[in-house]
ZAMARGU-4260 file (C-alpha; in steps of 0.2 Angstrom, whole numbers, plus 5000, padded with zeros to 4 digits):
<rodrens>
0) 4880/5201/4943 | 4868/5198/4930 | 4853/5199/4940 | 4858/5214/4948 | 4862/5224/4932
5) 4843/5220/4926 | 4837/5226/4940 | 4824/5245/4936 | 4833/5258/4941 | 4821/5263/4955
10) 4819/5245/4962 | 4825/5246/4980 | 4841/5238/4984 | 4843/5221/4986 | 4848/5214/5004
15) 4859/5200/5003 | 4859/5190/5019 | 4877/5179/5020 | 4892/5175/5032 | 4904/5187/5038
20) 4917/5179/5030 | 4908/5178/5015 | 4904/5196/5016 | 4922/5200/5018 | 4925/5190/4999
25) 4911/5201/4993 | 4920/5216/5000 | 4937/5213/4991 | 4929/5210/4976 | 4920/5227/4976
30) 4936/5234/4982 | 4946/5239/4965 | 4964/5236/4961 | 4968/5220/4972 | 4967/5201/4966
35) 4950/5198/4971 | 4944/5213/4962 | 4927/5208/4951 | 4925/5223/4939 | 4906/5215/4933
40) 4902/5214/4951 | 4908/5230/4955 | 4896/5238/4941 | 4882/5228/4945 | 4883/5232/4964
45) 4884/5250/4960 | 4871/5257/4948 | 4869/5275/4940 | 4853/5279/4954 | 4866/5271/4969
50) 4867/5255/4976 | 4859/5242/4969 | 4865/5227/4985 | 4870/5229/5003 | 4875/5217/5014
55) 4868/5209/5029 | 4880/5198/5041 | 4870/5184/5050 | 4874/5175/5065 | 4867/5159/5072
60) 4850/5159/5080 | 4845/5175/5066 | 4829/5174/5057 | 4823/5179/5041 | 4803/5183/5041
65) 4796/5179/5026 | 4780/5186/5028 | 4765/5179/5040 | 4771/5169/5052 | 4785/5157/5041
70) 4804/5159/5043 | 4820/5156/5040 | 4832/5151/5055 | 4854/5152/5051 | 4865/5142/5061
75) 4884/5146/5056 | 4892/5130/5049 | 4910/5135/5044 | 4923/5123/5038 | 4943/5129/5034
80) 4937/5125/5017 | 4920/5133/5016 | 4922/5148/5031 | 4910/5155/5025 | 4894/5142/5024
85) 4877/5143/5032 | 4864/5129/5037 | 4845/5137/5036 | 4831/5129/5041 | 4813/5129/5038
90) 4802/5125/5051 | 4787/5126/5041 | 4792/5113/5029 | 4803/5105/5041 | 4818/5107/5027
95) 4835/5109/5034 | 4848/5117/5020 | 4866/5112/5025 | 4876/5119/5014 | 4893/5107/5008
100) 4886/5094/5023 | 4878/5076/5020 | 4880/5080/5000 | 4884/5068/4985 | 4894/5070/4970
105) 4880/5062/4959 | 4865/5068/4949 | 4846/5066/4952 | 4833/5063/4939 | 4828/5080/4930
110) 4811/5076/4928 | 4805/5091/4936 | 4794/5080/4949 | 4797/5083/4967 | 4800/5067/4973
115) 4814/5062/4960 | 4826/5074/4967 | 4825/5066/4984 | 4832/5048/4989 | 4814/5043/4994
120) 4812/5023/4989 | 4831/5022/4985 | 4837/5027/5002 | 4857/5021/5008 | 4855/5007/4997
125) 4856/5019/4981 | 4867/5031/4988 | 4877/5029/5004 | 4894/5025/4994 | 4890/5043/4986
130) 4887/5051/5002 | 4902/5039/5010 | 4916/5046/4995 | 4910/5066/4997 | 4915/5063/5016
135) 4930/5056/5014 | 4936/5067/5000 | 4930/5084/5007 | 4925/5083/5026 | 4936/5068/5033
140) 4953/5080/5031 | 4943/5093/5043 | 4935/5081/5051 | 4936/5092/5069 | 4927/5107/5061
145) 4915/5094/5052 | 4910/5088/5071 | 4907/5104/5078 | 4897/5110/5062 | 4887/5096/5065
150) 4886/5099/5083 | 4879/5115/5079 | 4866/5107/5070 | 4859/5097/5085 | 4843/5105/5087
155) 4838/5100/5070 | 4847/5083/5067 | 4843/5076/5084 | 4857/5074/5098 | 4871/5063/5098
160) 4870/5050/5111 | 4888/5049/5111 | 4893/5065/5114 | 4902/5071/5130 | 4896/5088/5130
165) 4878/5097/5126 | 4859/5091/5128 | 4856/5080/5142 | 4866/5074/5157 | 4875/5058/5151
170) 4872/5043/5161 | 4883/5036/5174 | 4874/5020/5174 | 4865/5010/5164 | 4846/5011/5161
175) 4835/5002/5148 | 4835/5013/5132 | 4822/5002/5118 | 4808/5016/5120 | 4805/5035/5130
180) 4791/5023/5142 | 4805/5013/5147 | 4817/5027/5150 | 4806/5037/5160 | 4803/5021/5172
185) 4818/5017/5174 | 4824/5034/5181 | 4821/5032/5199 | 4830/5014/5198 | 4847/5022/5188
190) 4856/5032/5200 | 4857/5048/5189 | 4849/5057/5175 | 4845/5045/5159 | 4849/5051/5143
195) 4836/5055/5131 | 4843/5061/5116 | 4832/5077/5108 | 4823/5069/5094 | 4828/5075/5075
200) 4815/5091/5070 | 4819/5092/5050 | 4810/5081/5037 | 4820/5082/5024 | 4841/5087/5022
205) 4845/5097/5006 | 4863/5098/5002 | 4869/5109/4990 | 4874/5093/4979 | 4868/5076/4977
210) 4849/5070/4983 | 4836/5079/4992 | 4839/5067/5009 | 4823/5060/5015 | 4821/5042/5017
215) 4840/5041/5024 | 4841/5057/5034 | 4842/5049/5052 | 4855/5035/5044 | 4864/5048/5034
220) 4867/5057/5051 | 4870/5045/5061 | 4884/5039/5051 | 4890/5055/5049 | 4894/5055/5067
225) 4902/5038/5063 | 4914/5044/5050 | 4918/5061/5057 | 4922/5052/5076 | 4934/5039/5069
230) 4943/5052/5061 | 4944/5065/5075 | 4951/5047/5086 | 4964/5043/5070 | 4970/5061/5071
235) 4972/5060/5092 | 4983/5045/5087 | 4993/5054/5074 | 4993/5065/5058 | 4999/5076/5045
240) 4993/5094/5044 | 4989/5103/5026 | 4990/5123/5030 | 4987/5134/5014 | 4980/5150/5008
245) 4968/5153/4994 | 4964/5165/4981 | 4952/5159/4970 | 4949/5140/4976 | 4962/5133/4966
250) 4977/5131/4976 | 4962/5125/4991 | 4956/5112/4976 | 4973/5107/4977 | 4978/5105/4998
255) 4961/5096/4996 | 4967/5083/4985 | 4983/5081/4995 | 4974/5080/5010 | 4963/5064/5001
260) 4979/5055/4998 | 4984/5057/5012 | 4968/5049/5022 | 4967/5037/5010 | 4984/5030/5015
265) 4978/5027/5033 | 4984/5043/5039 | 4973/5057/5046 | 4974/5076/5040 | 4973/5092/5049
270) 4968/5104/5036 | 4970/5124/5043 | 4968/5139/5032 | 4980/5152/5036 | 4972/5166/5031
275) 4961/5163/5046 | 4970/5157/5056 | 4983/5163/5072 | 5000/5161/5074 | 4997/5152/5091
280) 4986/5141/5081 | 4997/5137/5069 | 5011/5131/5081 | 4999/5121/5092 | 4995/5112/5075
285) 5013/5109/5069 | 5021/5104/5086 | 5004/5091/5088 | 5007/5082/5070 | 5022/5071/5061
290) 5024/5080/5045 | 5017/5095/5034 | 5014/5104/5017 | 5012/5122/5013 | 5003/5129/4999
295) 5000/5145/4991 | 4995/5157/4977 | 5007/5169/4969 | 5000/5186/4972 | 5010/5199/4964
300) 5026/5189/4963 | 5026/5184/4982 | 5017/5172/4991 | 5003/5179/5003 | 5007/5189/5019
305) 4997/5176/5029 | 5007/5160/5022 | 5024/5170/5025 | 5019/5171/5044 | 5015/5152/5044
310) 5033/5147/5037 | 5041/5158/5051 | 5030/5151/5064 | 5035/5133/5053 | 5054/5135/5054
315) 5055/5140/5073 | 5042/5128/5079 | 5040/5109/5069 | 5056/5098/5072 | 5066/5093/5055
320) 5063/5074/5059 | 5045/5074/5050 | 5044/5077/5030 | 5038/5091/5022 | 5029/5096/5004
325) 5025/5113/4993 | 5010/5116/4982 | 5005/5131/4974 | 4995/5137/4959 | 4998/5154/4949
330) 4993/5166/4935 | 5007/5172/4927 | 5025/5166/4936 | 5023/5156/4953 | 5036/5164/4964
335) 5027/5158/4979 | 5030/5139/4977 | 5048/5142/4974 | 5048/5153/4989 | 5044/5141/5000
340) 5054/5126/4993 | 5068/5138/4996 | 5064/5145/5014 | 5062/5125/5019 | 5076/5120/5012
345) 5088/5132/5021 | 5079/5128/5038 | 5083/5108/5036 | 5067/5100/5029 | 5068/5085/5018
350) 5053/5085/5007 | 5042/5069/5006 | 5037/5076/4986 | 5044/5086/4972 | 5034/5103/4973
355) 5017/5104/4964 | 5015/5120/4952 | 4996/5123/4944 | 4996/5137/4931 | 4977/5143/4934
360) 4961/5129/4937 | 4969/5112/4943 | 4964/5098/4930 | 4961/5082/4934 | 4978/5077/4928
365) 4986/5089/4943 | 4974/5083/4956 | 4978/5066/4954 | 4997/5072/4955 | 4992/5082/4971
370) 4984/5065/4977 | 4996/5053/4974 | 5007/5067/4982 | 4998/5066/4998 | 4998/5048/4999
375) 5019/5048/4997 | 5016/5061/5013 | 5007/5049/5023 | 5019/5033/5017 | 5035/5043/5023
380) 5026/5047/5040 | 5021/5029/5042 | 5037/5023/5038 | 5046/5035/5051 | 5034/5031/5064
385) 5038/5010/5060 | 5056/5012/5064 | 5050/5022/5081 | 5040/5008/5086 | 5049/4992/5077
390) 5044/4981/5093 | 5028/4985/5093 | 5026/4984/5073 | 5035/4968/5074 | 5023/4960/5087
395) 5009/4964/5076 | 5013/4963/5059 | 5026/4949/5057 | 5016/4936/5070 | 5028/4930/5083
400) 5017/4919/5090 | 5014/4902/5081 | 4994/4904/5080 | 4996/4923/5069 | 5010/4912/5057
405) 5000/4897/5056 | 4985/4907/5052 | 4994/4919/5040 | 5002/4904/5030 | 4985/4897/5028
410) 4977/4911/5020 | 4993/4915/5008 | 4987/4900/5001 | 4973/4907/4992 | 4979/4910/4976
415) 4973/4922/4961 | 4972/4925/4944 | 4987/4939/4938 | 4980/4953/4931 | 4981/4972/4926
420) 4969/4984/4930 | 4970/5000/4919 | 4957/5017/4922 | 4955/5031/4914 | 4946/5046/4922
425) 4945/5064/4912 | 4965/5068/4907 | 4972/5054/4920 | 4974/5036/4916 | 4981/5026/4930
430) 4984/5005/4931 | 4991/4993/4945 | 4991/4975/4946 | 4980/4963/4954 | 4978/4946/4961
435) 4962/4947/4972 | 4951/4945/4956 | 4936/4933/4956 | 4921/4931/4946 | 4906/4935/4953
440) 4892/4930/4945 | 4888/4923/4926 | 4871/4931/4922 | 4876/4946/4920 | 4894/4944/4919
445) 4902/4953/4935 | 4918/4949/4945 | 4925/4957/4961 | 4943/4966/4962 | 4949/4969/4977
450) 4961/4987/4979 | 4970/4994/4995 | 4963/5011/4998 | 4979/5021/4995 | 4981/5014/4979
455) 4981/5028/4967 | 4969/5018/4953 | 4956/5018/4970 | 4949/5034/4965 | 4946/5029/4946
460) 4936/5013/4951 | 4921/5021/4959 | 4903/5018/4955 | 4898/5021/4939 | 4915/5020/4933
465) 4923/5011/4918 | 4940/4997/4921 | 4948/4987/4908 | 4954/4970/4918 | 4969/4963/4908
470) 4971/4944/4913 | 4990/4942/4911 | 4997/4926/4902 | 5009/4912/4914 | 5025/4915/4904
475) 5023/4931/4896 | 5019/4941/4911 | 5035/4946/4919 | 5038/4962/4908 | 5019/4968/4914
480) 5023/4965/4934 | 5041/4973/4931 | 5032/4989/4923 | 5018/4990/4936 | 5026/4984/4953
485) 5039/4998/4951 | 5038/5016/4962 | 5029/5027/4954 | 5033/5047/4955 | 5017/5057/4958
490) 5010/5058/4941 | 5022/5047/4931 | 5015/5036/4916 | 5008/5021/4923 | 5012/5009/4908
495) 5031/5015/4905 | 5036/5002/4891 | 5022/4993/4892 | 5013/4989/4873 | 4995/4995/4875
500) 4981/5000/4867 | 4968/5013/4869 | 4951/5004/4870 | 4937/5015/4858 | 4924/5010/4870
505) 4929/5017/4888 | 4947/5027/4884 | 4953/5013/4896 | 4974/5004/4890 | 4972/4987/4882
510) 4989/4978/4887 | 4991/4969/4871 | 5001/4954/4877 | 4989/4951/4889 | 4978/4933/4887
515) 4963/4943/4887 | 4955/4957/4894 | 4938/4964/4899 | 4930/4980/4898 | 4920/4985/4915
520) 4906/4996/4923 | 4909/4996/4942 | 4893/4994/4950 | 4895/4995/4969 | 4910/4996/4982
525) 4909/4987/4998 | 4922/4994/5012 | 4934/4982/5018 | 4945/4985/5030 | 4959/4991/5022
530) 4953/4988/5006 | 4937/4992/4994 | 4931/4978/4985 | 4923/4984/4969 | 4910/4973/4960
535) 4907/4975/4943 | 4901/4972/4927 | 4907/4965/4912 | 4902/4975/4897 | 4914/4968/4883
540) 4926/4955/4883 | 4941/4948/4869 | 4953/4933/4871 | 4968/4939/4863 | 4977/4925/4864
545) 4970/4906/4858 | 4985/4896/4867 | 4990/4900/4883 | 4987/4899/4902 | 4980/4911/4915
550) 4997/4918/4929 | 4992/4911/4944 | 5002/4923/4960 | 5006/4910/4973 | 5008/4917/4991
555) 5016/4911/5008 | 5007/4922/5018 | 4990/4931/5019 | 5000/4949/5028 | 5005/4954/5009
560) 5004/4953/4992
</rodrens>
């Protein structure tokens, strides 16, 4: 709106070239006395001489000239969380802009220097844990949408080799693949057409956060395809669905969370935005996954005409066997979350979590509520889905066989140190206990601590991030596992009646009849199957206690804790 209002009078209007859904947000902003109405956009869109904008609706394969012979091509890349977003290339400059897709949640250097916004000379190494945690908190829950936006972008990335649709024929047999020389002479031998995948036109990938990629591109995209196809399988297995409405992003900040939770328990997500969304597609959705939650905004006292539909499509349609949840956030009362609690109550629904209300913006306090939410989702789904298939799970998990025992009972007896791992990450502090603690290296200080991934401290220990680890004393540390091995509501103190300090270096708890503990700087994560083992390093360290002994946790088998 600013740079509209400054505009002269007699400039000529300015054409803004977006979406069709994003032109229907700008729409109901412009459009006065509803809750998306923008009054400074109104009066920057509309001067004294006329218009000062119009709109422009682009669809894929459009192009913008940009005078001489350079410009722009869109390709429609829409998300239920980001309907709205546009891939552009440049094929002068080989750039392809992707909008939300391939980005990081970390900063680049602000020198002003080209190459120091990119990921030149640093590569995966530097940043693929950034580009990994965007995925999975943002594009793993939609990870269908998030194939085909890739998909789209095919003539730019390169093709997918293992895709069953698009580009070339697929082979039927097997042909050398090393080099294009190879393929091509061994096509007459192979029976069929050999596969040779399109090779990548762009030069560099520009997201809208995080590094310029260039180095990485054709590794970043590869493993995109990675990540978004074991997904898409996990969801074919089974999953939970997320269907919300959104006014302003924050009740969509929060099904986003959930849905984070959720995954990180092992549990895929199918993430649908009712607003765009059918009826039909909303009943194929619930009858296909083992559990839900709603969420909405309160418009007006009510919840939103599209969510309304969703929950009558929701009561005929899903079976009461699965669990269910409601989230919401409001601006003055937040009718809409008690709405649905009520409407899913009377239609039998048990509820996996208490309902989430957010008064305006989410804080990092009521994510992390929303996240833990998600992962007690998944946890009730998984649990439901054990007792369906108790022979199997037993068969698997318990070892019938005396190899599986044997080799369980040898790894239980690696033993570990006891300790307590306390975070803290804006507003939200977060602990949990830990035996899978080693040290790592001596110069400079480091050690590993092993966490399961739906853990809810998980989220607080990535890169960059500060941990204090608490090394529990043999005696004295029975209070400190009672307070931290109990269940824990979504959101509830971590420490309960656990003595602890606030550490003035990192805002991380000090449990003060711990031995000693250690202030951290986690330096890299290393995914392992169901667990991330975080390295990092020792920034401070203090030995409270002169006499004692470390808690050692004995095992007898290597299949838990």
């Amino acid at each position: 709106p600013p740079a509209l209002a400054a505009s002269p009078a007699a400039a000529p209007a300015v054409e803004v070239w977006c979406s069709n859904p994003a032109a229907q947000v700008i729409y109901a902003a412009l459009k006065p006395g509803t809750p998306a109405s923008s009054e400074a956009l109104t009066k920057a869109w509309k001067g004294p001489e006329g218009l000062r904008a119009r709109l422009r609706t682009v669809k894929t394969g459009e192009e913008l000239p940009l005078g001489g012979t350079r410009r722009l091509k869109f390709t429609a890349a829409p998300t239920p969380r980001w309907p709205d977003a546009v891939a552009t290339f440049d094929p002068q400059s080989g750039i392809l802009f992707t909008s939300k897709l391939f980005s990081a949640h970390v900063a680049t250097k602000t020198t002003g220097a080209d190459e120091d916004a990119t990921d030149v000379g640093l590569g995966f190494d530097e940043f693929g844990g950034d580009w990994r945690y965007f995925f999975d908190c943002m594009l793993a829950p939609m990870a269908r949408p998030a194939a085909r936006a890739l998909a789209t972008l095919a003539p730019y990335v390169g093709d997918d080799p293992n895709a069953s649709s698009g580009g070339a024929e697929r082979p039927k047999s097997v042909a050398p693949g090393l080099t294009r020389l190879l393929l091509k002479f061994a096509e007459p031998f192979a029976g069929d057409k050999v596969y040779v995948p399109k090779p990548a036109k762009m030069s560099a990938i520009a997201p809208l956060h995080g590094p310029v990629v260039q180095s990485a591109r054709n590794e970043l995209v590869r493993e995109y395809r990675a990540w978004v196809d074991a997904q898409v399988k996990s969801a074919d297995d089974f999953s939970v669905a997320v269907i919300y409405a959104s006014a302003y992003g924050n009740t969509s900040a929060m099904a986003q969370a959930i849905a984070r939770g959720i995954t990180k328990a092992g549990v895929a997500v199918e993430m649908l935005n009712c607003e765009l969304s059918s009826n039909e597609e909303i009943e194929a959705l619930i009858k296909k996954t083992d559990g839900f939650c709603i969420g909405a905004p309160t418009l007006g006292g009510h919840m939103p005409t599209p969510v309304s539909n969703a929950l009558g499509v929701i009561v005929k349609e899903s079976t009461r066997e699965f669990p269910a949840g409601v989230f919401g956030s409001f601006g003055w009362s937040g009718e809409a979350v008690d709405l649905m609690e009520a409407r899913l109550k009377d239609g039998g629904f048990d509820f996996a979590f208490s309902p989430i209300r957010c008064k305006f913006k989410p804080t990092q306090e009521t994510l992390q509520i929303c996240e833990e939410s998600g992962t007690d989702l998944a946890q009730s789904v998984k649990k439901i889905r054990r007792k369906k298939q108790s022979d199997k799970t037993k068969q698997v998990s318990a070892g019938s066989s005396f190899g599986q025992s044997d080799t369980a009972a040898a790894v239980g007896r690696i033993v570990g140190s006891l300790c307590a791992v306390t975070a803290k990450k804006d507003d939200a502090q977060s602990a949990m206990l830990a035996s899978w603690v080693s040290q790592a290296s001596f110069n400079p200080p480091a050690l590993t601590v092993a966490v399961a991934k739906e853990r809810a401290v998980e989220s607080f220990l990535l890169k960059g991030s500060n941990f204090n680890l608490n090394v529990l004393q043999a005696g004295n540390e029975k209070d400190t596992m009672k307070a931290l091995l109990k269940p824990f509501k979504p959101g509830e103190n971590r420490f309960g009646d656990m003595e602890v300090e606030i550490s003035e270096r990192n805002g991380c708890a000090i449990v003060t009849e711990a031995l000693s503990y250690l202030e951290c700087e986690v330096t890299e994560r290393m995914e392992c199957g169901d667990h991330w083992v975080v390295l990092a390093t020792v920034r401070e360290g203090k030995l409270l206690k002169e006499e004692g002994l470390t808690a050692i946790h004995h095992r007898k088998t290597g299949t838990s804790y």
